[in-house]
C-alpha positions as CSV (number, residue, x, y, z in Angstrom):
1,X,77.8,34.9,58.9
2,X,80.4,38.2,59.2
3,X,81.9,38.4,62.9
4,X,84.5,41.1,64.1
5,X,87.8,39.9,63.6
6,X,89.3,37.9,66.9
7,X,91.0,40.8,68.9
8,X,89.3,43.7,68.0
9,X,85.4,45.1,69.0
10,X,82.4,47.0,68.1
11,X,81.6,49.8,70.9
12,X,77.9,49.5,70.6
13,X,75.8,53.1,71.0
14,X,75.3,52.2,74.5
15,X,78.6,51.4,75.2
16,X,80.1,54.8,73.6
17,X,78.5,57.4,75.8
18,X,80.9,55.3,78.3
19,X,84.1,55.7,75.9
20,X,82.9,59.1,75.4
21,X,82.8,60.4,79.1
22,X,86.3,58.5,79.8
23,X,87.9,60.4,76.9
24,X,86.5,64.0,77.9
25,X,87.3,63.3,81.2
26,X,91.1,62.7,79.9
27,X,90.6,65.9,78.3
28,X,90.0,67.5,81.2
29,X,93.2,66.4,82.9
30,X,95.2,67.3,80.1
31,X,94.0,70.8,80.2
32,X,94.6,71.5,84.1
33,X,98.3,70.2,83.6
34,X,98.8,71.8,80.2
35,X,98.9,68.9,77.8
36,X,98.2,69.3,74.6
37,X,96.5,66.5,72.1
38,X,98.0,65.9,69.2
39,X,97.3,62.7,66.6
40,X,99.9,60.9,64.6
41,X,99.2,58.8,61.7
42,X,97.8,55.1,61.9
43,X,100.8,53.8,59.9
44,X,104.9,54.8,60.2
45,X,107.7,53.7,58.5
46,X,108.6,50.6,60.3
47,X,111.9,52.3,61.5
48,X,109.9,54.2,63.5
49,X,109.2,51.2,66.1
50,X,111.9,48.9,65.0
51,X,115.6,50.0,65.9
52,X,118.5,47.9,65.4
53,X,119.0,45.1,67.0
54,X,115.6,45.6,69.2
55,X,114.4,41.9,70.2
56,X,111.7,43.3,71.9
57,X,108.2,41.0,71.6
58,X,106.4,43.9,70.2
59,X,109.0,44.2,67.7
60,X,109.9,40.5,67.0
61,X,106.4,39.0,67.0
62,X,103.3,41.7,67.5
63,X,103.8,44.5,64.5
64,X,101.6,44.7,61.8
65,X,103.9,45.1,59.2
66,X,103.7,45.6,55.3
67,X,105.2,46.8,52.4
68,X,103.3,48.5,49.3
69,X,105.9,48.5,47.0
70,X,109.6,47.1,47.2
71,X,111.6,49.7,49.1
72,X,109.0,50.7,51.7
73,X,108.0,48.5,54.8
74,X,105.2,50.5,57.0
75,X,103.8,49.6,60.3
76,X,100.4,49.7,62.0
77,X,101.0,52.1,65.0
78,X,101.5,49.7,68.1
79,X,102.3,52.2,70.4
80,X,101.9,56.3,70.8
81,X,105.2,57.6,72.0
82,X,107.4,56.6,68.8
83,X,105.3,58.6,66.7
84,X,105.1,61.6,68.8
85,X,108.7,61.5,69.2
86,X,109.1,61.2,65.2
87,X,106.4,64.3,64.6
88,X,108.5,66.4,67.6
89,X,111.7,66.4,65.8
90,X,110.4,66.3,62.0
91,X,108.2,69.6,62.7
92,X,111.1,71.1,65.3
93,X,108.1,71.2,68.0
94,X,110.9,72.0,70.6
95,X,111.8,75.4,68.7
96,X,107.8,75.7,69.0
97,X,107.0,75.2,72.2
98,X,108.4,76.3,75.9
99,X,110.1,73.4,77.7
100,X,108.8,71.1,79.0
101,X,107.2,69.9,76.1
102,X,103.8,68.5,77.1
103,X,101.5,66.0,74.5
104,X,98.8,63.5,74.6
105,X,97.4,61.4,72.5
106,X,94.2,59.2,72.1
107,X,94.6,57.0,69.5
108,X,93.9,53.8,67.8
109,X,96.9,51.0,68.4
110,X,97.3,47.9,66.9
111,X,99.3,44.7,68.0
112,X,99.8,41.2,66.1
113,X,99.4,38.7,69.0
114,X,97.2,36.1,69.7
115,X,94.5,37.4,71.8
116,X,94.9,36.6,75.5
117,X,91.8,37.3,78.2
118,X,91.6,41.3,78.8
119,X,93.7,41.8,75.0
120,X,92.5,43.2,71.7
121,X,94.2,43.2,68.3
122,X,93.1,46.7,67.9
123,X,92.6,49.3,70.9
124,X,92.3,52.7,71.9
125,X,95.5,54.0,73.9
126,X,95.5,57.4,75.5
127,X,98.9,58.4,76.3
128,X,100.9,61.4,77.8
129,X,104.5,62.6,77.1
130,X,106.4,65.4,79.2
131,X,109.6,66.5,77.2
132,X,112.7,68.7,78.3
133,X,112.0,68.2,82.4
134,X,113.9,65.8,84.2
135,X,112.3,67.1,87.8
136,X,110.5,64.3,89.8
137,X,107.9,65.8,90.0
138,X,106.8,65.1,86.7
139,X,106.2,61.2,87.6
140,X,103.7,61.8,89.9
141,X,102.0,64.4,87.7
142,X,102.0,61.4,84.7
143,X,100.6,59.0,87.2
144,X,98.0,61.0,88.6
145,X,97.3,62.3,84.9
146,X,97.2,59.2,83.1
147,X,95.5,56.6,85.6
148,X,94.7,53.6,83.5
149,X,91.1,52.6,83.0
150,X,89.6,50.0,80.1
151,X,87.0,50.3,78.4
């Protein structure tokens, strides 16, 4: 008999209108503090995440890592604020966009590790990023913004 992978989930139809209210009601924050939602793709060139000499767990021991052919290695996303940092400066987003620089994400992550109580393999991450203000301020806006709720 098939079963989900360890670390990952189904979100049964009764479960979603759940996922579904969380995420709009992220919306909704994102508007009244002028975020804007952007996606990234699932998969990066590893050197996205990994940076020399980085010892880091998620780097060492919890990537999903591969290479399709043999000068490429690619990564499943573990994390949102790599990529968005990547797609800032390869599309010149700053040159775009008035300072501070204000994007979200909700996003599917993914993270090699044995599955501990409360952990998935795969997840759904929502995530803020305010770039170009180094005012105080800002830290309380991204706590009250992105108060942390699973699902």
């Amino acid at each position: 008999m098939y079963q989900t992978v360890k670390g990952t989930y189904d979100i049964l139809p009764d479960e979603l209108k759940n996922v579904e209210d969380l995420e709009d009601s992220f919306r909704m924050l994102l508007d009244l503090y002028g975020y804007k939602l952007m996606k990234t793709p699932i998969f990066e060139y590893t050197g996205v995440f990994k940076k020399e000499n980085d010892t880091s767990d998620m780097v060492t021991k919890e990537m999903y890592t591969f290479s399709p052919n043999e000068k490429d290695s690619l990564t499943l996303r573990p994390e949102g604020t790599a990529g968005i940092i990547r797609s800032v400066v390869q599309n010149k987003l700053y040159a775009t966009y008035e300072a501070p620089l204000k994007l979200a994400y909700i996003e599917e992550m993914f993270r090699h590790e044995r599955p501990q109580k409360g952990r998935q393999r795969q997840f759904t991450q929502m995530g803020i990023e305010c770039l170009g203000e180094k005012a105080p301020i800002i830290d309380a806006e991204l706590l009250k913004t992105c108060r942390s709720k699973r699902y």
